[in-house]
N, C-alpha and C positions, 0 to 999 in steps of 0.2 A: 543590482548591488555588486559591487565591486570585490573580487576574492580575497584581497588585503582587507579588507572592510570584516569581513567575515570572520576570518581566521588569524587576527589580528591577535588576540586571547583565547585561545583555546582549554575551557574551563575545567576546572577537577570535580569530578560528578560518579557521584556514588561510591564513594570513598570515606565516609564518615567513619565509617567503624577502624578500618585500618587506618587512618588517620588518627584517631583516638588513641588507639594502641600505641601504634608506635609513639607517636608524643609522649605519653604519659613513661614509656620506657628511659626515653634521651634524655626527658626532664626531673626523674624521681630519684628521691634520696635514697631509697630504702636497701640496703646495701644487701638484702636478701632476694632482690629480682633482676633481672638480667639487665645486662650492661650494654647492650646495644641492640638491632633488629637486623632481620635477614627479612628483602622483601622479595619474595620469589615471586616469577609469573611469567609467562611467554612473551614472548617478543612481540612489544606492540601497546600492551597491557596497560601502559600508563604508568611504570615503575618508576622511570625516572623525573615525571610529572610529581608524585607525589614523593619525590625525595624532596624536589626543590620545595614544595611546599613545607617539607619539615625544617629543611633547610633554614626557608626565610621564617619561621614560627621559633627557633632555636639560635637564630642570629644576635640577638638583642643580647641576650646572657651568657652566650658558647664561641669558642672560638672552633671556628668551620673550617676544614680544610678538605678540599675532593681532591681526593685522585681517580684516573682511570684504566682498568686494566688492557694491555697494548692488546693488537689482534692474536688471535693463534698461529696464523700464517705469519707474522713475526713475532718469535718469543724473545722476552727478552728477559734476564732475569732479575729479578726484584725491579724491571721495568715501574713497575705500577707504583712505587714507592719513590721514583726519583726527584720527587719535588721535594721531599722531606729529607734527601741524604746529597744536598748539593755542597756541602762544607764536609764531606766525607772526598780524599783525595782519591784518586786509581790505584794508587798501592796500597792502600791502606787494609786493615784487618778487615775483610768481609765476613767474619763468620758472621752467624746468626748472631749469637748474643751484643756482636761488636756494633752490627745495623739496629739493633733492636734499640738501644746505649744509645746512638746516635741520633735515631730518629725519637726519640724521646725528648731528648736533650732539645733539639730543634721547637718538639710542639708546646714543648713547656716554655722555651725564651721568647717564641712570638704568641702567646695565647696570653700573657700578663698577667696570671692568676686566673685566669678564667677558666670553667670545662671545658674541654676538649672534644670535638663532634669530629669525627673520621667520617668520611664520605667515599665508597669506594663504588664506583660504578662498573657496571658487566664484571662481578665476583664470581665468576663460571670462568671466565680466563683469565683470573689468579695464575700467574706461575705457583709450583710451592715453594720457593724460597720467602715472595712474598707475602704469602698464605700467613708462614712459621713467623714469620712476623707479628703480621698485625692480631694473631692468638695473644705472642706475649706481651702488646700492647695494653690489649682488652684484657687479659688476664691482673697485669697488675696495676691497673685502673688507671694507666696513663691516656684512654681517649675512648671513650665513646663510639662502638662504631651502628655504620648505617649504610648498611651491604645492598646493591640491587642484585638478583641474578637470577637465570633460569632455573628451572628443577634440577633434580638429578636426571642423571647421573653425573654432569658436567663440576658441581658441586667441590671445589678443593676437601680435603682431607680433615685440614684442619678447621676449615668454617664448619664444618661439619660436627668436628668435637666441638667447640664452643656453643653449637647449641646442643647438642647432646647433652654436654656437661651444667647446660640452664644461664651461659653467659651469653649467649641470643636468643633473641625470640624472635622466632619463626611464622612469620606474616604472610599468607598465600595471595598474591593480588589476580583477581580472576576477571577474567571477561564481565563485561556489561553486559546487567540482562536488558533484554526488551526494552523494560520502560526508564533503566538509566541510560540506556540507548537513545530513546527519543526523547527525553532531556537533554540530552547533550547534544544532540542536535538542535535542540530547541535557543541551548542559552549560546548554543557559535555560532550559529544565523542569526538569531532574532526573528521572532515569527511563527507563525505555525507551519505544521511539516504536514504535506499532505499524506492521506493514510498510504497510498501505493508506494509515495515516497520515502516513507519512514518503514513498510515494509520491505522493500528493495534494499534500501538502505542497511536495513538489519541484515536480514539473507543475505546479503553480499561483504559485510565485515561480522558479523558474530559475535559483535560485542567490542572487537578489538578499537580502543582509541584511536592507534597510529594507522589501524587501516581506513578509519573510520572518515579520518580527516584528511588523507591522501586523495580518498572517492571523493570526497564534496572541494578538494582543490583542483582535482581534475576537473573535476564536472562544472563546478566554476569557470574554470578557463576556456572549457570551450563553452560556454553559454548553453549549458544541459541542464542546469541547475537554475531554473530561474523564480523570480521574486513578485506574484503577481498579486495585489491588493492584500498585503499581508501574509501572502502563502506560495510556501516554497515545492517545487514542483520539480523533481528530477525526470526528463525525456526520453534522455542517453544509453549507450551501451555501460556496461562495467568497465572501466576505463582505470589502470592499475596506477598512473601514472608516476611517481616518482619512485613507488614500492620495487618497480622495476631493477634499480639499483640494488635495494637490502636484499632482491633475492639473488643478483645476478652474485654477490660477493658472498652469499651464501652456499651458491651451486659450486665457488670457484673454492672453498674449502670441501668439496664429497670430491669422493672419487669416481672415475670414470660411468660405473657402472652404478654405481648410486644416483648418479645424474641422471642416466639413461631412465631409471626406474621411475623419478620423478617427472621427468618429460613424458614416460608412458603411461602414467595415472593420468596424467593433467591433461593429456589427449583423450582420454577415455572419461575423464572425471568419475566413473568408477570401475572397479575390474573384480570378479571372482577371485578370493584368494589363491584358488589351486592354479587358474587362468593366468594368474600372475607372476605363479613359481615355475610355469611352464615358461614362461617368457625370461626371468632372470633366475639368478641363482641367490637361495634363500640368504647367502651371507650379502649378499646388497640387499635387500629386503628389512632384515632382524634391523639391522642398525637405524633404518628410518623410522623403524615402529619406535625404537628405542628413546630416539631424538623429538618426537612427537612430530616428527614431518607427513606419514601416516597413520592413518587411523584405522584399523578393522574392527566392525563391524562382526562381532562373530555372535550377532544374535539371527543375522540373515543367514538362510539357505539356498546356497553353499557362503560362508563367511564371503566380507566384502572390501576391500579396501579403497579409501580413499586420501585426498592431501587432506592436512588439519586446517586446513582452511580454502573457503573460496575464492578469495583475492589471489592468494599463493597461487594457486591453481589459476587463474587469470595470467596472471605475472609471468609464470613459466611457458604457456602458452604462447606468449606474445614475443616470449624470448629463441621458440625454434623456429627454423628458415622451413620457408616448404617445402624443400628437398627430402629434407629430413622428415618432416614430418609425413611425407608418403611413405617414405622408408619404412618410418615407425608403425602405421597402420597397414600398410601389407601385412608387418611380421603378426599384428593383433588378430588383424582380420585372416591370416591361417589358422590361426589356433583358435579362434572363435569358434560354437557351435555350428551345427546347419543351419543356416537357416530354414531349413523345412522343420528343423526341430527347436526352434528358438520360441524363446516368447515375445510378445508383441513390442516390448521396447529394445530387445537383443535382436528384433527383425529389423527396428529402424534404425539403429548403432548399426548394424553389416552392413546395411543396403547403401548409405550415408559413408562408412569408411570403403567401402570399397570400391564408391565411386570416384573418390579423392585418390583412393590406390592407384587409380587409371583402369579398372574392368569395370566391367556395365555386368549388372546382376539378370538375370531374366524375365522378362520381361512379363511374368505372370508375381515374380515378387517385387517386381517396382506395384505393379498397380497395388499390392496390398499393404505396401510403403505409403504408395499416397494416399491411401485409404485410411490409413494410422494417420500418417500427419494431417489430415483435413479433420480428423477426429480431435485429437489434441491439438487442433487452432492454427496449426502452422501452415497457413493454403501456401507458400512460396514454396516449401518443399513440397506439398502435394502437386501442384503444376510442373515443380521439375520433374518427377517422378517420372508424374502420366506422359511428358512431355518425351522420356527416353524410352519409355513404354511402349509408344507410337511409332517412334523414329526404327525399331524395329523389324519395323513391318511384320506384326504378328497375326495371328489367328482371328477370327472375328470377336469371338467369346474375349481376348484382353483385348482388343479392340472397343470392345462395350464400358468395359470397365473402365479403361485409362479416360474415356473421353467421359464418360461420368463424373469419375473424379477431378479431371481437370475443368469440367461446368461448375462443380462445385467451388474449388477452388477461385475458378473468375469472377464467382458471383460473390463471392467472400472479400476479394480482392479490390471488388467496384468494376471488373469488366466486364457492365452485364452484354452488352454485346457480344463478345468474347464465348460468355458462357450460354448465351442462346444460339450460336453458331457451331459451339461440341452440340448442343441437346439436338436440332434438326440434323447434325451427322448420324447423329446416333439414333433418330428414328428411320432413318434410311438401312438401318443392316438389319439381315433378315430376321423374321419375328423368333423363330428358333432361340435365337441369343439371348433375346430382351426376355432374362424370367422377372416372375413376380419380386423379386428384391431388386432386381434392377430397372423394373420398371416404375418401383414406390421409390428409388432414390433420384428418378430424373423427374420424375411428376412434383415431387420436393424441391429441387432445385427450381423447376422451370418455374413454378407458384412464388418462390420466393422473387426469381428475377423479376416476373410480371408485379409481384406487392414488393418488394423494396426499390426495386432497382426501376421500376416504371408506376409506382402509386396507380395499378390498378388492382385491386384486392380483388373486384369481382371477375376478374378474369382468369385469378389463381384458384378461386375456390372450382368454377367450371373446371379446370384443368383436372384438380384433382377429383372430383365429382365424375369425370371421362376415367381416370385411372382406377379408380374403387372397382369397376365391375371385373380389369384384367390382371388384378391382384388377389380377386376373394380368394382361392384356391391354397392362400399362404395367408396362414393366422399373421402373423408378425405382420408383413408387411400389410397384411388390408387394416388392421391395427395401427400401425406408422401413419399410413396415411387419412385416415380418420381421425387419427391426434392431430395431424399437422392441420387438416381442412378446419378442424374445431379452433384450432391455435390462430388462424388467418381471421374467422368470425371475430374472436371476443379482442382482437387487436384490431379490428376497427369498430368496434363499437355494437356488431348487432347480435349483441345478447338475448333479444326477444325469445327468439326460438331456440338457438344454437346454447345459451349459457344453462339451461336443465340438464341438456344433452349431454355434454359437456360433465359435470358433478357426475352424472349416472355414468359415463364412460372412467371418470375416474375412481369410482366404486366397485367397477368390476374388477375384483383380481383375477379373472382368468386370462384378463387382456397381459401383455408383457409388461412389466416393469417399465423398463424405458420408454414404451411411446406412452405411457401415464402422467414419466414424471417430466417428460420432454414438456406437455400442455399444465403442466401445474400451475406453471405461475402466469401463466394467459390469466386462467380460471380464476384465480384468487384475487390478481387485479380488476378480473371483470368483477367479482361479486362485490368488492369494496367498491366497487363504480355503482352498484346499484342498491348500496345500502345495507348489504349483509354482511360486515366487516368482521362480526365472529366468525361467522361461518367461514370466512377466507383465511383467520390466522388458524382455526383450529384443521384446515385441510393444509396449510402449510405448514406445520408442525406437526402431519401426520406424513405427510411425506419428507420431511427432513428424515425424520426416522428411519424412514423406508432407505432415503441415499445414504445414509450412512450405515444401515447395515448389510448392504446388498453387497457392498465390497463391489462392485462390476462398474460396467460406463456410465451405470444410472448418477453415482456417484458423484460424479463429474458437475451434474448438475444441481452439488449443493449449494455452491456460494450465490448464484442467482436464484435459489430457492430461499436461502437467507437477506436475500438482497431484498426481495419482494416483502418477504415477514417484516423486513425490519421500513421500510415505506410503508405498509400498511399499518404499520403501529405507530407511525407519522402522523399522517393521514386521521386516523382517526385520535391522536390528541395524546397519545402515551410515550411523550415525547421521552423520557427513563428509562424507559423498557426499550424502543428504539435506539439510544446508546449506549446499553447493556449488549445487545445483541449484536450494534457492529461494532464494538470494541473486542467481545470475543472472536477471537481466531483460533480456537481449538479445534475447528474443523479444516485449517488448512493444513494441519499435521496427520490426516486420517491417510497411514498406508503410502503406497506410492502414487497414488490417482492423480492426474493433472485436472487442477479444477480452471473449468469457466471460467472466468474474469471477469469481473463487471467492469464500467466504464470507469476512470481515475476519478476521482471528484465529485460525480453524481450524487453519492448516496451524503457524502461527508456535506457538502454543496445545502444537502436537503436540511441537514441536521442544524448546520449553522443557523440556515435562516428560519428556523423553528425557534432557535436561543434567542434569536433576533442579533446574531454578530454578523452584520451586514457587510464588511467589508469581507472579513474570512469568506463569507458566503462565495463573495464574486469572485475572489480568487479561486476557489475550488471549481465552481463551474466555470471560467476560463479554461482552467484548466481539461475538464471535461471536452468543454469546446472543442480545443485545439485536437484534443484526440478524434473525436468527432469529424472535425473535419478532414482529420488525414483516413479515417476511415469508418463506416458510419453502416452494416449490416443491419441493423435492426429500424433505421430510421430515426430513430432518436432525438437527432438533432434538434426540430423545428420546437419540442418541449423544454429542449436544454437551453435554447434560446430565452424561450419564454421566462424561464424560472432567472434567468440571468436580468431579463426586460424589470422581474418583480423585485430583484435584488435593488438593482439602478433604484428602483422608483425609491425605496427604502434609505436609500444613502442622500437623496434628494437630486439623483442625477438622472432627472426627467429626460437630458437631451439624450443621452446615452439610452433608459429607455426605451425611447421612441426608436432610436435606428434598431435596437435589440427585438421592439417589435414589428418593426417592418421587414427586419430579413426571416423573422420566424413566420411571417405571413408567407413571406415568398416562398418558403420551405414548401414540397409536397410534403402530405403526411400519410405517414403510414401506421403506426402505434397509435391512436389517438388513446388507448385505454391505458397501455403501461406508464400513461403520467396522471394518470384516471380523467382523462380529456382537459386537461389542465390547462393545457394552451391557451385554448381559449378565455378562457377565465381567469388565467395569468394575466395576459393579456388586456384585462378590464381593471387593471390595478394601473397603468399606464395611460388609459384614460381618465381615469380621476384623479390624478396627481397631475397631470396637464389641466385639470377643470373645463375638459374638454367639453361642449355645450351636448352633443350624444352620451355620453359619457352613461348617463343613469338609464338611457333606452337600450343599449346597446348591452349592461347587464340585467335589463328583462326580459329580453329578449331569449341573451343565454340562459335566462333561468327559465322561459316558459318552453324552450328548447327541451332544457334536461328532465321537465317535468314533462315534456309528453314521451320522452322516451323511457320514463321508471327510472330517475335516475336522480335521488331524492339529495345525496351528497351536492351535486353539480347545480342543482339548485337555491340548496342554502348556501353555499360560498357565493353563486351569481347574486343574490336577493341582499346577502350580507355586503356586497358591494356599490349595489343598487341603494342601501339603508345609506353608509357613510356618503352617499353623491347627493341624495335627498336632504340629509344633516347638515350636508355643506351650501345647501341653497341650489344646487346644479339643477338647472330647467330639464323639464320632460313632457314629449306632447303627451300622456297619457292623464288619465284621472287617478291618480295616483297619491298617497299619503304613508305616512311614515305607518300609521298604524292598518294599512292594508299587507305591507311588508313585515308587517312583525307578525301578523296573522299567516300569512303563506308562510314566512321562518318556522314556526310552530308547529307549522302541521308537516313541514318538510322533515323536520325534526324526528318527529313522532314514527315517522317510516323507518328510519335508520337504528339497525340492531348492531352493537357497538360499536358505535361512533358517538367517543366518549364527548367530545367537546360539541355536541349537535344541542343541547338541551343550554349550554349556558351561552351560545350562540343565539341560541331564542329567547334567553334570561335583557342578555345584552340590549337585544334588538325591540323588545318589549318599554325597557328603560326608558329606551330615547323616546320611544313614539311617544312614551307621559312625563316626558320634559325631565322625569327625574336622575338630573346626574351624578349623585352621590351614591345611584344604586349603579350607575351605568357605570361609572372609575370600580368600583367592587367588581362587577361581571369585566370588565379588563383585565383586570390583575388576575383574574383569573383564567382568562384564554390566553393573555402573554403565558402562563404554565401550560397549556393544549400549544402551545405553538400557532398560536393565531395573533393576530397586530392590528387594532381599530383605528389609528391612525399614523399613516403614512403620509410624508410629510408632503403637502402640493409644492405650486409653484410660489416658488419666495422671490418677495423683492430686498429680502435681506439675506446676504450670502453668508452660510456655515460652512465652518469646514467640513472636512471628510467625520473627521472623528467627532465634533458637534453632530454632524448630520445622523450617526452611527447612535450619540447616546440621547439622544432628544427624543424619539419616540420610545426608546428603554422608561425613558423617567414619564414619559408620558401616560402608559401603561402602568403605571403605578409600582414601576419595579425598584427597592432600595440602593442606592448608590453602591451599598457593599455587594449586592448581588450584581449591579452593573458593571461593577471594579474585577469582580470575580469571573463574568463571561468574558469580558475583552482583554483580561491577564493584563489589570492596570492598576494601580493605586485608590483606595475610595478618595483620598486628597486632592487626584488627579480630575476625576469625575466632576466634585464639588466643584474644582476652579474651572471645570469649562461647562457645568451649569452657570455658574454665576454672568461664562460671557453667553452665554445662548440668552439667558434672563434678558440683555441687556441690551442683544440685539434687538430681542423681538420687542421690548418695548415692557416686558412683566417683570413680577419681582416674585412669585410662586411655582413651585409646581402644578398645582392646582389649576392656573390657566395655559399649562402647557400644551394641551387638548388644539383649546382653542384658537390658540396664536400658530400650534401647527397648521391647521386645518383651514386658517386664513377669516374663521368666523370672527 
């Protein structure tokens, strides 16, 4: 989509209340309430957005007149007033009273009898001549006024007594929160806003309108922003792009050393207050606090200062040359702590500024730099790190370490080669060096290269199975590596023996915190794989708990501990509770912790196609995709494929499908449980939408698969797939009937401890086998609420569109057109008229037979 396209209207959102006000001000008789509005609010804010709107609500009856007041770098006196005194000569009597007379005289001969609406925009740079004026305008009810300006202190004198005195009322327009935030994102794109993108999006403007739309014209321009099956996907860095200007003629009204102070925040993006008075002197300081340019922070120990915003702090950044900017972090990096005495993120701000200074730190604090940045995610900095660590030529002991860290790093990165090239280095230096925590960090790594990076899991478990005996010695680490050996089982699937172990390892609290809650969600996803789905939300809400009150690195690993909870509540049918839980974000404000990330679109991806908004769906796993394939540690991929394969088949784009599921075939796989072995059973939803002639052998298979591994969910989704191939007439060489399949459903059923939607899945599958379909439309309507969908539409010889294809199996399911109008943010009017043309394609005139005209019976 085109960024004129976009931003062509940029709407007024969340504005209703001061909208309100102010109108009811401009427009009321009642000669006891204030005679005009002051709309205050920072730069950005949308002030003069919702003036024009009062503007054009007050045009029909008012005579309008804007003026604006001129810069402060040029004053000019009663500047702001020269539209209104152009029949006033150069000699003439300039007092006060004489402009006042004048400018009267003018708004009374062109208004015609009408009220009077004064419009004075940026009323912070009022001269006061102009000020004294428009007082005795408003005073003797010659106009109306409708002031924009910032707070104080900038505030003239006199705007200031007139609301004092109750002849303005005083409107604060503030920031957008959150969700008028992603409205308004919502209605300037059109579309939905993916969850990563609507939180970037926020984090990075604050609410502010003008920043708000600057970032998505940017992002726009350069194609960072883009539009994929209804859903909008930001890629990009923070890119300030036009804001660049408002700040650069902002920096050019401070003085010298006011400037400097803001260029040294925004390189630091935050600094200790005392940290900071050591750098400038407090009277450059007091005045940014003043002007709201800074903010401190004086709940933090030692108080903190930062810019009042992150764009700004973008902005300025982009605006210093790098000369300077070494300059700058030299003078910082003096006056920083030791780093022997720093803490863990004042160790990676030194080690980072001072290698930008031009000095190389030593080379025992690079490798605990890249030890931090492999921790918090960042493997580029961890590989520079180890990289200058090495270069060196240091001792053997940081020798062990840098090349650790940097196997880590490569393996992070996708160069597993790379990072099995440090790991045999580094078995070569002598055994002295290699202790037990660095020998459970390269036994980790090496496992992982051999299970992600080479799809051999049983090579990694030996690996670590070899490291346990030269680790026991250190609690923590024979712990570590016991979590991770356990974490490698239940991601591929063999829970047999490993998944008791497993539960009982994570019951012992004598083990460390971290390597517990490292394997939590292995665990939870295996036991949801094997039919214990309570059991799995009630151990991941025992350790959410745990990360959020540990305050430490456990911490880290809350948002994929909520990731998992909130899939698992998917998965088993509690589709409410599922987007309860990723809607809240109040765990990404816990402290300073840098949390985990999950994949962009994954979880959102899950949810849609639970609603059944099949296009949203595919947008969001694209979206996923794409990241995926620029980088993919966990494996991922070949599942994210799948669930995209199932999307396709939903929208009735069998051919897209099919290639979705032949590249997820060609995927190695390494998680098969963190999608609960989904793939493959996605996967069977692309053969029966093809009416592919295996189609109904091929999910018996996978169900007599999942049944001899105890694995009762993966069974009744195969059986339940197997049921619609059989309904639809699809051959099978087996001896096979509907009601042998509603009997294995049943009993599949009866294994699985909450998994809510297992019982009216056997309700369902019962129905068909005895012909009755009025009980079987009832058990629909009611798995479409589980997130489950009995007919997906096959191959048609009559073509629907996108959006047909999207609501035809809604209605099929028995879902109301309001409730369908309501999932896809559409009109029910809209729904009804392209029911009527789907009707008319397929040849019915009911809902009733929309079942069956899907399904091609």
């Amino acid at each position: 989509m085109h960024a004129t396209h976009a931003l062509s209207h940029w709407p007024l959102v969340g504005r209703y209340d001061e909208y309100a006000a102010a109108l009811q001000v401009l427009t009321g008789n009642d000669s006891g309430t204030a005679f005009g509005v002051l709309l205050i609010g920072e730069s950005g804010v949308g002030k003069s957005t919702l003036a024009s709107r009062l503007e054009e609500a007050v045009a029909e009856t008012a005579h309008v007149v804007t003026v604006t007041s001129p810069s402060r770098a040029q004053p000019v006196m009663l500047g702001a007033l020269a539209p209104l005194l152009t029949d006033v000569g150069a000699h003439a009597d300039a007092s006060p009273i004489s402009v006042f007379q004048a400018a009267a005289t003018r708004l009374a001969r062109d208004s015609g009898g009408r009220p009077v609406v004064l419009r004075v925009e940026d009323g912070h740079l009022l001269d006061g001549a102009s000020a004294g004026v428009l007082r005795m305008l408003a005073m003797s009810r010659r106009a109306r006024l409708l002031v924009t300006s910032r707070p104080n202190p900038a505030i003239p004198d006199d705007l200031l007594a007139l609301w004092k005195d109750g002849w303005l009322r005083w409107i604060d327009v503030a920031p957008l929160d959150r969700a008028e935030t992603t409205l308004l994102l919502r209605e300037a794109l059109g579309g939905v806003i993916g969850r990563d993108t609507d939180r970037r999006m926020w984090e990075a403007s604050l609410g502010n309108p003008l920043y708000l739309r600057e970032l998505v014209r940017s992002a726009l321009s350069r194609d960072e922003l883009l539009h994929n099956h209804g859903v909008w996907t930001w890629t990009g860095p923070v890119v300030p792009g036009r804001l660049i200007e408002l700040v650069t003629a902002e920096l050019r009204r401070r003085p010298d050393g006011e400037r400097e102070v803001l260029e040294i925040v925004s390189l630091a993006e935050s600094l200790p207050l005392p940290l900071l008075f050591e750098l400038a002197d407090t009277d450059t300081v007091d005045p940014l606090v003043e002007a709201g340019m800074l903010v401190v922070d004086n709940a933090a120990a030692p108080p903190t200062v930062t810019l009042s915003h992150p764009v700004y702090g973008e902005a300025i950044r982009s605006l210093v040359p790098p000369g300077r900017r070494r300059v700058l972090r030299e003078r910082v990096v003096r006056h920083l702590p030791g780093p022997h005495d720093a803490s863990l993120p004042d160790l990676l701000r030194w080690v980072s500024w001072a290698l930008e200074a031009g000095s190389v730190p030593e080379p025992e604090l690079l490798v605990e730099a890249a030890a931090l940045a492999n921790r918090l995610q960042q493997a580029a900095d961890g590989r520079r790190f180890a990289d200058l660590a090495l270069l060196a030529d240091p001792d053997d002991v940081v020798v062990a370490g840098a090349l650790a860290e940097r196997a880590r790093a490569h393996r992070v990165l996708g160069a597993v080669d790379r990072a099995q090239a440090d790991l045999d280095q580094l078995h070569l230096l002598p055994d002295e060096v290699l202790t037990p925590p660095l020998v459970a960090h390269a036994a980790i790594t090496g496992a992982d290269v051999l299970f992600h990076g080479q799809a051999d899991p049983v090579a990694a478990v030996r690996l670590l199975d070899d490291a346990l005996p030269r680790v026991a010695v250190c609690t923590q680490s024979s712990a570590v590596v016991r979590g991770h050996r356990l974490a490698v089982l239940m991601n591929v699937g063999r829970t047999d023996d490993a998944l008791d172990e497993a539960v009982e390892f994570l019951g012992d609290t004598t083990l460390p915190l971290l390597a517990r809650i490292q394997l939590t969600a292995s665990v939870q996803l295996s036991l949801a794989r094997a039919g214990r789905v309570a059991e799995a939300l009630r151990l991941g809400e025992r350790y959410m708990v745990a990360a959020r009150e540990s305050m430490s690195e456990a911490t880290a690993y809350l948002m994929p501990l909520r990731a998992a909870v909130t899939v698992i509540r998917l998965f088993a049918g509690d589709v409410d509770g599922a987007e309860r839980m990723h809607a809240d974000e109040s765990d990404l404000d816990i402290g300073q912790v840098h949390h985990h990330r999950n994949v962009p679109g994954l979880v959102e991806g899950q949810l849609a196609m639970a609603r059944g908004r099949w296009s949203e769906a595919s947008g969001h796993l694209g979206g996923a995709i794409a990241a995926l394939r620029d980088a993919d540690p966990r494996g991922l991929l070949p599942a994210v494929l799948a669930l995209a394969a199932e999307s396709a088949v939903w929208l009735g784009d069998v051919d897209d499908a099919a290639r979705f599921r032949e590249e997820a075939l060609r995927q190695p796989v390494h998680e098969t449980s963190t999608m609960f072995g989904r793939r493959r059973r996605t996967l069977l939803w692309v053969g029966l939408a093809r009416s592919e002639s295996d189609a109904v052998d091929n999910a018996m298979d996978a169900a007599d698969a999942a049944a001899a591994a105890h694995l009762p969910p993966a069974e009744l989704d195969s059986l339940h797939v197997a049921l619609l191939g059989l309904a639809d007439g699809l051959p099978t060489a087996r001896e096979l009937t509907l009601s042998h399949v509603a009997e294995r459903m049943a009993a599949a059923a009866k294994q699985c401890d909450g998994l809510l939607r297992a019982d009216a899945m056997a309700g369902y599958a019962r129905a068909v086998a005895d012909g009755d379909t009025e009980l079987a439309a009832a058990f629909e309507a009611t798995l479409a609420g589980f997130g489950i969908w009995a007919n997906p539409p096959r191959q048609q010889t009559v073509a629907l569109t996108r959006r047909e294809q999207e609501i035809a199996p809604l209605a099929a399911a028995g879902i109301s057109s309001r409730d369908i109008a309501r999932r896809l943010t559409i009109s029910t009017r809209t729904v009804e008229s392209h029911l009527a043309r789907i009707y008319a394609k397929l040849g019915i005139t009911s809902r009733a037979e929309l079942p069956a005209a899907l399904s091609g019976r």
